[in-house]
N, C-alpha and C positions, 0 to 999 in steps of 0.2 A: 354219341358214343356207339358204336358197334360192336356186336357179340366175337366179332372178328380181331376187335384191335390187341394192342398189348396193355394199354388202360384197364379194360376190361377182364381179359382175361388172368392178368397178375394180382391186379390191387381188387376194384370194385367185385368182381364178382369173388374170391377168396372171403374179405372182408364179411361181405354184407352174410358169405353160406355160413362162415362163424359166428357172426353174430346171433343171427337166427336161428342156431342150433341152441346156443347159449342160452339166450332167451326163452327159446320153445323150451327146455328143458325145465324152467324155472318158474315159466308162466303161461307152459301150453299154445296152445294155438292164437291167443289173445297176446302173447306178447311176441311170437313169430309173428304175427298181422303185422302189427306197428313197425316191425325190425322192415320188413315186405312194402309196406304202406313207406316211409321214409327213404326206401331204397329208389322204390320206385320214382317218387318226387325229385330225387337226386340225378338218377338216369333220367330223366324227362329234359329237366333243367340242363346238362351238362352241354348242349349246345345251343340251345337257343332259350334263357332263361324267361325272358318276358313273354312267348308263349305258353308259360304254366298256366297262367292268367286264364286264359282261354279253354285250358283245359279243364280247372276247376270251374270256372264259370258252367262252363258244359254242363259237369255232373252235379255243382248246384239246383240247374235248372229241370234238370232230368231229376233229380232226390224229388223235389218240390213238386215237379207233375208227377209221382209216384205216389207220394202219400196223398196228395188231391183228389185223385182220381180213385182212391181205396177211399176216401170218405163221404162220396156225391154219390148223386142216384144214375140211372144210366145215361139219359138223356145228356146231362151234362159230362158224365166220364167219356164220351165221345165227342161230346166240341173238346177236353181238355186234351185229348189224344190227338185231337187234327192239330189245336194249337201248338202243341209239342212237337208232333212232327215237320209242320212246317216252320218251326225255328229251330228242330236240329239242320232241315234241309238249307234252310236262309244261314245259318254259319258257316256250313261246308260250301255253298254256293258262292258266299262273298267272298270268301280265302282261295278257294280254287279255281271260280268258275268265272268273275265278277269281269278281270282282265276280256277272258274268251268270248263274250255277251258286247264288251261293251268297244270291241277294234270291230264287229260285224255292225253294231247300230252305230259307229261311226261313219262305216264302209256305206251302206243303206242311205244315211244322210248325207254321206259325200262331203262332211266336215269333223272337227273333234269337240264333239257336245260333250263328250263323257271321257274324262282324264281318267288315264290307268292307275292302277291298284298301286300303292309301292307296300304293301303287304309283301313280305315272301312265304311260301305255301308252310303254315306250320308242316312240325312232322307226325305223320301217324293221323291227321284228321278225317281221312278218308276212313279205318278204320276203327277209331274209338267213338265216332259219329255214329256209325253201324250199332257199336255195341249199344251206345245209349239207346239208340233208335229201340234195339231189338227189346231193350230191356221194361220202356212203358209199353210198347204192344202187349208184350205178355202179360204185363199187370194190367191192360184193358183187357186182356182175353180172360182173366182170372187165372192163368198157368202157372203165376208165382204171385206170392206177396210183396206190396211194396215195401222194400226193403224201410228198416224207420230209424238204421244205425246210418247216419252218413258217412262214417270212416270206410264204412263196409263198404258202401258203393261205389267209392273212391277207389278204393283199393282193388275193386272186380275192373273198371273202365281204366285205370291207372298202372294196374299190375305189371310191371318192367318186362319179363319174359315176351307176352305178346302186345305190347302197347303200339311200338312204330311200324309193324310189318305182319301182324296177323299171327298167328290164324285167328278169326274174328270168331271170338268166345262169347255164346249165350249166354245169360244171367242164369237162365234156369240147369244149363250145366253144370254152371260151378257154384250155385248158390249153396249147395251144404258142405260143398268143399269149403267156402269161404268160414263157415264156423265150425265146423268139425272133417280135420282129416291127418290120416294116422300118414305120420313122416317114420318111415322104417329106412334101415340100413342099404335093404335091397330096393327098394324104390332109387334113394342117391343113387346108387351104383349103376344102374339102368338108365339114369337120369345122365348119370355122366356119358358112359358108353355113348346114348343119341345124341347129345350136344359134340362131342367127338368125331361121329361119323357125319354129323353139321358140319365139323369144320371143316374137315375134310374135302366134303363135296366143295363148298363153298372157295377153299383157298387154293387145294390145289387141283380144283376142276374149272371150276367157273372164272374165278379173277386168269388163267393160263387163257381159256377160250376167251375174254373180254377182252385181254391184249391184241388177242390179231383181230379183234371181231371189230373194234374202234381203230384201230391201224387201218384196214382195208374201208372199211365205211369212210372214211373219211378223202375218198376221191369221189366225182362223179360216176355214176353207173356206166358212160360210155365211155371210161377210161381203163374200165373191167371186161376181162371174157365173160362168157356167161360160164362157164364151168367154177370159176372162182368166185364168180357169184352164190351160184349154189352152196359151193362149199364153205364160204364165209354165213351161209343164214343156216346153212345145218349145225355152223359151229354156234351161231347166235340161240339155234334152236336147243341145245345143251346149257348152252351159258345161263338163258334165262331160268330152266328148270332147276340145274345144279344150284343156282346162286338161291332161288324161291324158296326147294324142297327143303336146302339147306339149311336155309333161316328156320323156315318151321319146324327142321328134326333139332334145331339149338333150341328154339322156344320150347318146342313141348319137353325135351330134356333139361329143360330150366325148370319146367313148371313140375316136374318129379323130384327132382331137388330139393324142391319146397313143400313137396308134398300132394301138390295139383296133377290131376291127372286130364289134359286138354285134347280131343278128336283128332284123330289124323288128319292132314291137310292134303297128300297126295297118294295117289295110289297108284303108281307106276303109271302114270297116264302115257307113254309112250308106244305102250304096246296095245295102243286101241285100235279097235277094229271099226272105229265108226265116229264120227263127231258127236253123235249121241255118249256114247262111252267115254269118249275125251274129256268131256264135263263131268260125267260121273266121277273121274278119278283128277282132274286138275283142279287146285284150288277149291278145295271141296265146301270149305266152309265160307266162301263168298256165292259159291254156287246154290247152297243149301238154305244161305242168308234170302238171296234170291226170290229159289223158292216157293220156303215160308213166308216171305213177305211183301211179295209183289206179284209172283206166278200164281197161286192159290187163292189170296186175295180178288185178283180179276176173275176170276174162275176156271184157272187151268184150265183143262181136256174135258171138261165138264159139260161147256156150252154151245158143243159143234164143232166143226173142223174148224169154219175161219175164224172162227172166237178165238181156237185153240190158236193158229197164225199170226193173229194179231196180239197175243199176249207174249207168244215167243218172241216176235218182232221187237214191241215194248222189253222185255227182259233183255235183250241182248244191247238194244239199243242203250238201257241203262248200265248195260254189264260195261261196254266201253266206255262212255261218259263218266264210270267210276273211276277209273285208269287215269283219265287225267283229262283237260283241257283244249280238248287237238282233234282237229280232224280226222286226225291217224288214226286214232282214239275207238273214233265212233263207229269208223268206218272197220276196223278190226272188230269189235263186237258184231255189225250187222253183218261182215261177211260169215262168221261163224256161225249168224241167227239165219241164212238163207240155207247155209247148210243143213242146218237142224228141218227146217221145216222143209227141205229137201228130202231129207231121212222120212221124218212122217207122212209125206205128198206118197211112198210107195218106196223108196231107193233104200230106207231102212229092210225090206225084207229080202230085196236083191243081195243086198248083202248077206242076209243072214243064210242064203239058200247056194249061195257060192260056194262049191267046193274046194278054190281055190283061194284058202284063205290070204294068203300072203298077196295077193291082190288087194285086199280089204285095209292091209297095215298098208300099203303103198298109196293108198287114196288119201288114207286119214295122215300120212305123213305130211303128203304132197299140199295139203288143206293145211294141217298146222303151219310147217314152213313158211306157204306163201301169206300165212294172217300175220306171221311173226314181221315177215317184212314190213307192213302197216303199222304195226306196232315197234316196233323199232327207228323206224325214221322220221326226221326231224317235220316232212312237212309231206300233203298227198302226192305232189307234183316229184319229189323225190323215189319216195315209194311208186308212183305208178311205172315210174322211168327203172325201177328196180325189177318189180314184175315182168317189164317189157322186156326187159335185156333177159332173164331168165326162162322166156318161153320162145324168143325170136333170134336167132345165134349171134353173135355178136364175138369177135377174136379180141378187141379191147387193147390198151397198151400194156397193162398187166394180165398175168393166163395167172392159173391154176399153180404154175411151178413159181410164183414171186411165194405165193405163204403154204406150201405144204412142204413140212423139212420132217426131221425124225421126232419134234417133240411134239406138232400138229399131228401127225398118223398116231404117235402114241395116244396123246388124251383123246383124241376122236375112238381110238380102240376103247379107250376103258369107258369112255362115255357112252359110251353105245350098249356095250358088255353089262353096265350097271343101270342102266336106264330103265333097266326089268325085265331087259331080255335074259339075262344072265338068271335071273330069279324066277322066272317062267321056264325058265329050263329045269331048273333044280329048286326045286319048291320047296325044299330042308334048306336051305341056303334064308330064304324067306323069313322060314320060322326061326334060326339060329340070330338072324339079325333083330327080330321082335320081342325074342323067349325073354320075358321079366325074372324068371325065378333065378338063371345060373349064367352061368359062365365061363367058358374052357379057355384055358393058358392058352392055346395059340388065340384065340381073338383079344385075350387080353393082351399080350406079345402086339397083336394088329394095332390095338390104339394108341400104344405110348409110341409104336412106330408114324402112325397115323398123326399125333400129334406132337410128334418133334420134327417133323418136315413142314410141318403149318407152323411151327413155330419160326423154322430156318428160313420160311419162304414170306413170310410177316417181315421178318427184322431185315431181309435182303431188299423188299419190293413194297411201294408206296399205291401200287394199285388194289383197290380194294374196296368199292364201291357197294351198295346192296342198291341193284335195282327197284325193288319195290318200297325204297326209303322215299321215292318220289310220290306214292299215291296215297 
């Protein structure tokens, strides 16, 4: 089920905010959980039901290394920690990874020792993996108590809002969310407004750009100019963020709804000035996940330059691995971790001493872009042929004018305008879109307008896919 469809947005989600209101009025925050806790199970289930399985299994095995590990000495609360984490790792590894390990140790043996997976990738495991993960670290760090309600913890790894697409929620964030948190008027209202300007982005930005962006991709690269290349991954470069930022402004406006108040997940990353920056502001809480628990871990910036090098390397190398299965994958995370450690080798202060900054967005574009490509296609031999045509001129049998018409120039304008350029201009525009407390007639005028063209353009059009349902 999608935040996007009309399943959702008529029946399931109406439903379940009444009920929950119902309930919390009558039985507080404990019977808002369960309304929450049920709903969630329901949306899990709605597409692929024999998955749940897997999913409670998870947070069974993670409850039980929680409360184990609050009750041993130290010695053993770290074999129970390694144990855990190497069987959240070995789940996520078998579902998503098991296929990708076992065509190269065929390839190596030059026979098929090892039959493919017929597993298909549950949804959300990349994700609520994390969360478990995150959630016994902290309780071997001592940063939270193992929780000792299992519904509770069910319900924090299961929570529908950000279950299949993130943003990847610490336990120790919302742990007193989970038993005490005040559901006011103004919270819903604010909660509706961002899941609104979600849909927005999401329907009539990103599924508009997916259309040409799968249209066009789907010829070979020397069947394309290189100009229409460009403009095809600039438009893919939109597409991904509108459709990402999107989902996380529904989630976290889902989770104000109910009362949850979840960390921002992007902060205009468009307008960085550096790949160092670009992470600070993309995907913040997979970045953060990071981190806290693999960068800091090995000993960040701690143990010298090349310690610091080789932990970057490692981080990145995992950032793309987390993505999915694929060469594309990996090689998109390392080219962004050569960047970084490019930035720190000295190129971070060239920048910073530029007084040309608009220089600085042109690099950090020209860098996202071309990762995007990696990331976007089906295989490396694609993507390099992608790259090549992009930097070595090529006239192609389609140019530029086969997909730029009047409705491409439009979304490319407001895509561009709202990517945070628009907001970096006018930094009251910023606050007016974030302000919790109020609300002025013309942006309320903005949403029902906002959200009766995602309605028109839902019931007209079958495209509507959320890229990051895949990882």
């Amino acid at each position: 089920m999608y935040f996007s469809s009309m399943t959702f947005l008529w029946f399931f989600l109406p439903i379940t905010l009444i009920l929950y209101l119902v309930m919390e009025r009558f039985g507080k925050n404990l019977a808002g959980n369960m309304v929450l806790l049920l709903a969630s199970l329901i949306f899990y289930a709605w597409g692929e039901p024999l998955y749940i399985l897997l999913l409670l299994f998870s947070v069974v095995m993670n409850y039980i290394f929680g409360i184990w590990m609050d009750r041993e000495g130290v010695h053993y609360r770290k074999l129970i920690l390694t144990v855990s984490v190497l069987l959240n790792i070995g789940l996520l590894g078998f579902f998503k990874y098991f296929n990708f390990f076992a065509v190269y140790f065929n390839h190596i043996l030059k026979g098929d020792y090892i039959s493919m997976s017929q597993f298909a990738l549950p949804l959300g495991i990349s994700f609520y993996t994390f969360q478990a993960m995150s959630y016994v670290i902290d309780v071997y760090r001592r940063e939270v108590k193992a929780q000792k309600n299992f519904f509770y913890l069910l319900l924090y790894i299961s929570l529908f809002p950000q279950l299949v697409a993130g943003p990847i929620v610490k336990y120790k964030d919302v742990e007193t969310q989970i038993l005490e948190r005040t559901n006011t008027a103004a919270k819903r209202a604010y909660g509706v407004r961002r899941f609104i300007y979600g849909l927005g982005k999401k329907v009539l930005l990103s599924n508009v750009f997916g259309r040409y962006v799968d249209m066009v991709l789907g010829f070979e690269a020397a069947q394309l100019s290189t100009g229409l290349i460009w403009l095809v991954m600039i438009m893919y470069t939109f597409q991904i963020y509108y459709d990402f930022s999107g989902y996380s402004d529904m989630a976290i406006g889902l989770g104000y709804m109910f009362g949850f108040e979840f960390r921002e997940n992007f902060n205009y990353p468009y307008i960085s000035k550096s790949i160092q920056e670009f992470w600070r502001r993309w995907h913040i809480s997979l970045s953060t996940w990071f981190k806290e628990y693999v960068y800091i871990p090995l000993g960040g910036n701690r143990k010298g330059s090349i310690r610091t090098y080789i932990n970057l390397f490692i981080v990145f190398l995992l950032t793309g691995f987390w993505h999915g299965a694929s060469l594309t994958f990996v090689f998109w995370g390392l080219f962004h971790g050569f960047f970084m450690i490019v930035e720190r080798l000295g190129f971070g202060k060239v920048l910073e001493k530029n007084p040309l900054k608009f220089l600085n967005h042109l690099y950090a574009w020209i860098v996202v872009v071309c990762g995007w490509v990696l990331f976007r296609m089906d295989g490396m031999k694609k993507g390099i042929a992608f790259l090549k045509a992009m930097f070595v001129y090529q006239k192609g049998e389609y140019n530029i004018t086969a997909c730029l018409n009047a409705e491409v120039i439009l979304i490319l304008l407001l895509g561009l305008l709202f990517c945070g350029i628009l907001q970096d201009w006018i930094p009251k525009l910023k606050e007016t879109l974030y302000r919790k407390e109020e609300i002025s007639v013309f942006q309320t005028g903005c949403l029902f307008v906002i959200f009766f063209l995602c309605v028109i353009s839902l019931s007209a059009d079958s495209y509507n896919p959320f890229i990051y349902f895949r990882f």
